[in-house]
C-alpha positions as a Markdown table, in Angstrom:
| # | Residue | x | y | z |
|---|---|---|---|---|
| 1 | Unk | 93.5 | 73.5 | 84.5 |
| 2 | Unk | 90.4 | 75.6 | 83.3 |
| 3 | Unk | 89.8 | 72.7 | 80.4 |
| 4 | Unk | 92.0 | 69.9 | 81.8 |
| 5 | Unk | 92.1 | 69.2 | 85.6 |
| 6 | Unk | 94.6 | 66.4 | 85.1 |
| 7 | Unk | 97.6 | 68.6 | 84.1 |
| 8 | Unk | 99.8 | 68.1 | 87.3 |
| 9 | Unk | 99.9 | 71.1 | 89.8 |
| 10 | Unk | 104.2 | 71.7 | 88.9 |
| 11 | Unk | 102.8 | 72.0 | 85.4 |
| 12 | Unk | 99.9 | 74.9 | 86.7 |
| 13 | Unk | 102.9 | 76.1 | 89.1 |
| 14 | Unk | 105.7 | 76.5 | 86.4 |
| 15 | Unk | 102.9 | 78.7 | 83.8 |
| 16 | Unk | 101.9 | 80.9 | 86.7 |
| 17 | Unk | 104.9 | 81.2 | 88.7 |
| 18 | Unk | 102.9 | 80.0 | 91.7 |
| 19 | Unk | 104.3 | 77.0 | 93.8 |
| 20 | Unk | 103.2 | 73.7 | 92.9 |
| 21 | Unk | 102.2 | 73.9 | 96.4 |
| 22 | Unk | 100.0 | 77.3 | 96.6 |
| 23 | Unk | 98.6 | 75.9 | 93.2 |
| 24 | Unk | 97.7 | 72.4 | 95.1 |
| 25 | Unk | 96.0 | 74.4 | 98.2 |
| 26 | Unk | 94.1 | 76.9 | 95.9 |
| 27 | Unk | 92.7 | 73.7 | 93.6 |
| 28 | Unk | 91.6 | 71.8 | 97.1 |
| 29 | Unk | 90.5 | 74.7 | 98.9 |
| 30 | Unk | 88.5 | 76.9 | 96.5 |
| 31 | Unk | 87.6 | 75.1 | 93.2 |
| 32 | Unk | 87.1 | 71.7 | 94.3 |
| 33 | Unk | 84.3 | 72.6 | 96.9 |
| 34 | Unk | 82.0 | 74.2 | 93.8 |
| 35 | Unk | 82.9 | 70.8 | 91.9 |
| 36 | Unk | 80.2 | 67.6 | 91.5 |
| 37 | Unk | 82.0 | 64.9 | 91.6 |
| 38 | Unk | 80.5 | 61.6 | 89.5 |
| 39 | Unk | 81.1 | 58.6 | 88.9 |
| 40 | Unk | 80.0 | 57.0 | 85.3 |
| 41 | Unk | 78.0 | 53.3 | 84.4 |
| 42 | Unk | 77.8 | 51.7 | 81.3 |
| 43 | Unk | 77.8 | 48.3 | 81.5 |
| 44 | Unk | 78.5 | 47.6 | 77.5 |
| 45 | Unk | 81.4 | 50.5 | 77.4 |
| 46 | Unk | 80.5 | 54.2 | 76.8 |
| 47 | Unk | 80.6 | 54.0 | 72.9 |
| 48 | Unk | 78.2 | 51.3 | 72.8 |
| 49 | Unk | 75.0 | 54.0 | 74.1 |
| 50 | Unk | 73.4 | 56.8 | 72.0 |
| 51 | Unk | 72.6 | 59.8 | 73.8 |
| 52 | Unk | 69.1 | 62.2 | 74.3 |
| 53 | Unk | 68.2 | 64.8 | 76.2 |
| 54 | Unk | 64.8 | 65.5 | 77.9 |
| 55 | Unk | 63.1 | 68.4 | 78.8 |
| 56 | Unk | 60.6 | 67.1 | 81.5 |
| 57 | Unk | 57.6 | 69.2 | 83.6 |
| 58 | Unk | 56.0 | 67.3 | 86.2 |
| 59 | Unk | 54.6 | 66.6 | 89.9 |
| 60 | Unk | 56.3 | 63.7 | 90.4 |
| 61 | Unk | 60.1 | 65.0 | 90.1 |
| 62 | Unk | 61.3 | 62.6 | 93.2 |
| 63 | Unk | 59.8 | 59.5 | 91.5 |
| 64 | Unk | 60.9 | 60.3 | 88.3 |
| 65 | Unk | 64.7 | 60.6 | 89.9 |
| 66 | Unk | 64.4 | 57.9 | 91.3 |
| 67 | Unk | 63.0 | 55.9 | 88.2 |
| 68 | Unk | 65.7 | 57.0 | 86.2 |
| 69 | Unk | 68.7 | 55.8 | 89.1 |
| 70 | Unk | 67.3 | 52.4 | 88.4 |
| 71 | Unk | 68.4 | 52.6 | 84.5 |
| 72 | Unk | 71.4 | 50.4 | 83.6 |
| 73 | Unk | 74.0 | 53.1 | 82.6 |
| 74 | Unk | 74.5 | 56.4 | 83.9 |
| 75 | Unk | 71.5 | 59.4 | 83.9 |
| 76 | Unk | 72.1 | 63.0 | 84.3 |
| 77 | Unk | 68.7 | 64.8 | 86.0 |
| 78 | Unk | 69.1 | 68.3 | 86.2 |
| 79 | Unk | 66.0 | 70.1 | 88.2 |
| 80 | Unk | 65.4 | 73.3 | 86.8 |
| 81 | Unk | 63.0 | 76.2 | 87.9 |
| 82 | Unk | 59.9 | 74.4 | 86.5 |
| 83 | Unk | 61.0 | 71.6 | 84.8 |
| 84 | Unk | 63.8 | 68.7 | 84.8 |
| 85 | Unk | 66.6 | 68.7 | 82.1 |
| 86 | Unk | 67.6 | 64.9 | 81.7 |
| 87 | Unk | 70.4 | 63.7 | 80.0 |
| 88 | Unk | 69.6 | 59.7 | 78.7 |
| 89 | Unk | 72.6 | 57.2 | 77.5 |
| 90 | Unk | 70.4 | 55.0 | 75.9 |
| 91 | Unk | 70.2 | 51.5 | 73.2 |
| 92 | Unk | 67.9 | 52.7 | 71.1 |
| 93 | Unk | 65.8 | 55.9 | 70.7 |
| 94 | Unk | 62.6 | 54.0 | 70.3 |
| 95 | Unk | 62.4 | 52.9 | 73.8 |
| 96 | Unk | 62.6 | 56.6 | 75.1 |
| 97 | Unk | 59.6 | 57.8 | 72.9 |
| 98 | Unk | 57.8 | 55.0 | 74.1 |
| 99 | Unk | 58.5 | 55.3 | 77.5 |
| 100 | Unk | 57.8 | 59.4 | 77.7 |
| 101 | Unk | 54.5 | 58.8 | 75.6 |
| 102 | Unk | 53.8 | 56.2 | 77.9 |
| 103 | Unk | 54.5 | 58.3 | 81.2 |
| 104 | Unk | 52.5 | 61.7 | 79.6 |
| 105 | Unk | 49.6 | 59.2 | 78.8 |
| 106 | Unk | 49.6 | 57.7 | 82.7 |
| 107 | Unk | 49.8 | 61.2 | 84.2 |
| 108 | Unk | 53.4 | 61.5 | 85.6 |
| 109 | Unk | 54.5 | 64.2 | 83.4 |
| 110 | Unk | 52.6 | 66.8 | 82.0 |
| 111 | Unk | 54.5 | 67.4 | 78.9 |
| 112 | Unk | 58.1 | 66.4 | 77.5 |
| 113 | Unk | 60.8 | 67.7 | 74.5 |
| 114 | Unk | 63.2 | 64.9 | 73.7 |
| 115 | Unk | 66.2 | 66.0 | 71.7 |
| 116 | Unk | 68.2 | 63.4 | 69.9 |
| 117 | Unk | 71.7 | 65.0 | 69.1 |
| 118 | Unk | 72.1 | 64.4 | 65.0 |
| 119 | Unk | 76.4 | 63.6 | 66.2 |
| 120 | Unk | 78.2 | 63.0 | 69.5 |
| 121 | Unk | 81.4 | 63.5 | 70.0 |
């Protein structure tokens, strides 16, 4: 279950020699708490966005969340120590440059990396 989570529990139970049940309990009791649970958008079908990530310092981490909700497909904002780590499904990489040049220039972030993975898989 370590890679795949949807390998049945009599699977789990018959390569442990748990029960199907003990392995059920142990799944919903202890690992699922420490799991995020999300739920994916893209309007035009996964394949159809590129992907970028963005290293982000600012002030304004709230109103930058709550910018990037308001994107049509699905964003990943991870707050770090100093910094957010965003993860961008995007239509084309031109529009991000713009729009973290833009927001540098207008004060909301202090300084950004964008990093355009070369291949996705």
């Amino acid at each position: 279950m370590k890679n795949n989570v949807q390998i049945p529990f009599s699977t789990v139970a018959e390569e442990t020699g748990f029960s199907s049940i003990t392995v059920k309990k142990y799944f919903y009791e202890t690992v699922l708490p420490y799991c995020n649970i999300a739920h994916y958008f893209f309007p035009k079908g996964y394949n159809h966005y590129s992907q970028a990530v963005v290293t982000i310092e600012t002030d304004f981490e709230e109103g930058l969340v709550g910018a990037f909700s308001k994107l049509p497909c699905t964003t990943y904002v991870f707050p770090l120590e100093e910094e957010l780590l965003v993860g961008i499904f995007h239509e084309g990489i031109q529009d991000v440059m713009f729009t973290m040049k833009k927001l540098e220039e207008k004060g909301f972030i202090k300084k950004h990396l964008l990093l355009v993975p070369l291949y996705w898989e």
